[in-house]
C-alpha positions as a Markdown table, in Angstrom:
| # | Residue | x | y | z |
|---|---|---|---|---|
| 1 | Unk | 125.7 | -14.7 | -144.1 |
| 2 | Unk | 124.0 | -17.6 | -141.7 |
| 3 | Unk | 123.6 | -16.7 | -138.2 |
| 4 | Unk | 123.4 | -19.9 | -136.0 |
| 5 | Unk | 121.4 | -19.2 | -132.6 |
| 6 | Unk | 122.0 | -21.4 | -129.5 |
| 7 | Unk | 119.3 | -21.9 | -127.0 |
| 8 | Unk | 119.5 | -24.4 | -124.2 |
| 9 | Unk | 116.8 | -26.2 | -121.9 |
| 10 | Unk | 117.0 | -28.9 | -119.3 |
| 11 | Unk | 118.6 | -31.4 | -121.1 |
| 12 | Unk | 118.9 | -30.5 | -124.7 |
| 13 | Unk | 120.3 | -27.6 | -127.2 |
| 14 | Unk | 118.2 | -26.4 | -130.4 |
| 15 | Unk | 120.3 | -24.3 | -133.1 |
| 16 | Unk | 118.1 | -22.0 | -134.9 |
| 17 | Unk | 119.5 | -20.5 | -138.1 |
| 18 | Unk | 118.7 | -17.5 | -139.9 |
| 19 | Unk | 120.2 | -17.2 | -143.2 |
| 20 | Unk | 120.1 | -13.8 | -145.4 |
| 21 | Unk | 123.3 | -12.1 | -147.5 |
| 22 | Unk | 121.4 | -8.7 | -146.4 |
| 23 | Unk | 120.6 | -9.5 | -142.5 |
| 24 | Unk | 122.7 | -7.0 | -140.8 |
| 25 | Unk | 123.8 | -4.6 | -144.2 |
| 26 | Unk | 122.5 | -1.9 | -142.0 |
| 27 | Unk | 123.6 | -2.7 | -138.4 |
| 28 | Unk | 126.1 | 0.3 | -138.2 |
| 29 | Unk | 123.4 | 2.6 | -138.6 |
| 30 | Unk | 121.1 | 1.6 | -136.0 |
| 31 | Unk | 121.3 | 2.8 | -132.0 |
| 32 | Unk | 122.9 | 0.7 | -129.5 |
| 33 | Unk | 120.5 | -0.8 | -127.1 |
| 34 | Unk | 120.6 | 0.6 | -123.8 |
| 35 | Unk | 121.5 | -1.3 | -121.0 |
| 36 | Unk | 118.2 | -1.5 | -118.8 |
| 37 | Unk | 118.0 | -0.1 | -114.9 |
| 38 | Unk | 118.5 | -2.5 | -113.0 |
| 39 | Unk | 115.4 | -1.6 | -110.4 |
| 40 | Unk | 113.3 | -1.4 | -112.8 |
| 41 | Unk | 114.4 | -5.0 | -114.5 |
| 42 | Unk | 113.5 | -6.3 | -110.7 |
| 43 | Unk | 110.0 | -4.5 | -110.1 |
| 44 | Unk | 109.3 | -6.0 | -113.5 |
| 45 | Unk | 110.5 | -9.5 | -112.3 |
| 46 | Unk | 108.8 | -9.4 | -109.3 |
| 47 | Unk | 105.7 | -8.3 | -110.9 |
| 48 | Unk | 106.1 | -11.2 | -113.9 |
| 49 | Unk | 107.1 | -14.1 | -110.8 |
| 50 | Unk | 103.9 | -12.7 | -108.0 |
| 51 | Unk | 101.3 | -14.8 | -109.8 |
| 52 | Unk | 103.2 | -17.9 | -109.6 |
| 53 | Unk | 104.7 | -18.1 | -106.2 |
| 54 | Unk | 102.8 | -18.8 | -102.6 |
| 55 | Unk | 103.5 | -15.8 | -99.9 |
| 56 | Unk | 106.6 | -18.0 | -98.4 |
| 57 | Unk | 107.9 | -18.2 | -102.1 |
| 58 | Unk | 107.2 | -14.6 | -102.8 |
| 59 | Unk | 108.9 | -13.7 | -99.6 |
| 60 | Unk | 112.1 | -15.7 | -100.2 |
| 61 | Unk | 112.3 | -14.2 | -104.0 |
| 62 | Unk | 111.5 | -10.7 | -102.8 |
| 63 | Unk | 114.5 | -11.2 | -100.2 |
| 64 | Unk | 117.3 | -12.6 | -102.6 |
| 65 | Unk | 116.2 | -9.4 | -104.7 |
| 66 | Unk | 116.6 | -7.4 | -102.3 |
| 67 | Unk | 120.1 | -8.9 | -101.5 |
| 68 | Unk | 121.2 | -8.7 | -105.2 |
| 69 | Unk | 120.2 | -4.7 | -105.5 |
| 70 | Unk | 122.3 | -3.7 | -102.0 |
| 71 | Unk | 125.2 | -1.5 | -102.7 |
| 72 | Unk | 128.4 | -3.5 | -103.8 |
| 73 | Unk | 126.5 | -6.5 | -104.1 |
| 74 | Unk | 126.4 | -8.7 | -107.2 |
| 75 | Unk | 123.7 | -6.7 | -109.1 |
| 76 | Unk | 125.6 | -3.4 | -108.9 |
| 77 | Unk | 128.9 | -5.6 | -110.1 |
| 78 | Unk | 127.1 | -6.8 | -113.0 |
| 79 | Unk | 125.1 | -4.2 | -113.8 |
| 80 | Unk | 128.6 | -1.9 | -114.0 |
| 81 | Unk | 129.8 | -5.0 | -116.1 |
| 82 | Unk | 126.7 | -4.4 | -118.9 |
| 83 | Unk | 127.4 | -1.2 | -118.9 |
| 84 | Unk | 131.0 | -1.5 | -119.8 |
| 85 | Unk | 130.5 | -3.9 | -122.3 |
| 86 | Unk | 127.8 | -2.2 | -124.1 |
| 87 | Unk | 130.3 | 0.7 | -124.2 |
| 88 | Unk | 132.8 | -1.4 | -126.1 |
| 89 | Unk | 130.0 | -3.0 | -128.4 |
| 90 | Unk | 127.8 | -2.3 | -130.8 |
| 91 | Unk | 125.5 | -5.4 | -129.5 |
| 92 | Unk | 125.9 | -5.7 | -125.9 |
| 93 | Unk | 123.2 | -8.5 | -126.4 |
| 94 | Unk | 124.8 | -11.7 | -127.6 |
| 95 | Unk | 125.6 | -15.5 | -127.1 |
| 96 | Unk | 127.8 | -16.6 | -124.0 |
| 97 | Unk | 127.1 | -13.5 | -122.5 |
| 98 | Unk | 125.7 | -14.4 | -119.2 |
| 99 | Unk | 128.5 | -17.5 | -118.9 |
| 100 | Unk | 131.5 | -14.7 | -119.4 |
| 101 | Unk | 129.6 | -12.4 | -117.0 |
| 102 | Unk | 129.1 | -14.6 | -114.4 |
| 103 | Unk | 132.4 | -16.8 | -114.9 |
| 104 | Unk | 134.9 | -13.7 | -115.7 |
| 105 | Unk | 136.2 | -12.5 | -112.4 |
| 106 | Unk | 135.7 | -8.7 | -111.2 |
């Protein structure tokens, strides 16, 4: 089995690969990750991001969070999308995730 990982940056992509005949034998017997809430994913970003942004910066951040947390807004429409797809899967964690859920329409 050889696992090829894909991450991207500004201007380039790095595979990774992981390579092992035994690397997911046991997959079916562990838990499904949970999909986390999505108010707690935001304190935490806020909290990871307040170090590193002036007051105006914080303020502008703290507003689009706001924004994306308001009922029937994006968050709630993608949050509801995470949750149906770890439903359906036994990794609700994988590559082109974010790309299907932000370019697969409602």
């Amino acid at each position: 089995l050889s696992l090829s990982l894909l991450f991207f940056s500004h201007s380039h992509s790095v595979s990774v690969y992981l390579l092992g005949g035994d690397l997911l034998r046991d997959q079916d017997r562990l838990p499904k990750l949970p999909v986390p809430d999505l108010q707690q994913t935001l304190s935490k970003y806020l909290a990871s991001v307040t170090p590193h942004l002036t007051a105006e910066q914080l303020q502008v951040t703290g507003a689009a969070v706001k924004t994306f947390l308001e009922p029937g807004g994006d968050g709630e429409r993608l949050q509801r999308k995470l949750k149906d797809r770890a439903e359906k899967l036994d990794n609700w964690v994988s590559p082109g995730l974010f790309i299907q859920m932000l370019t697969t329409p409602s």
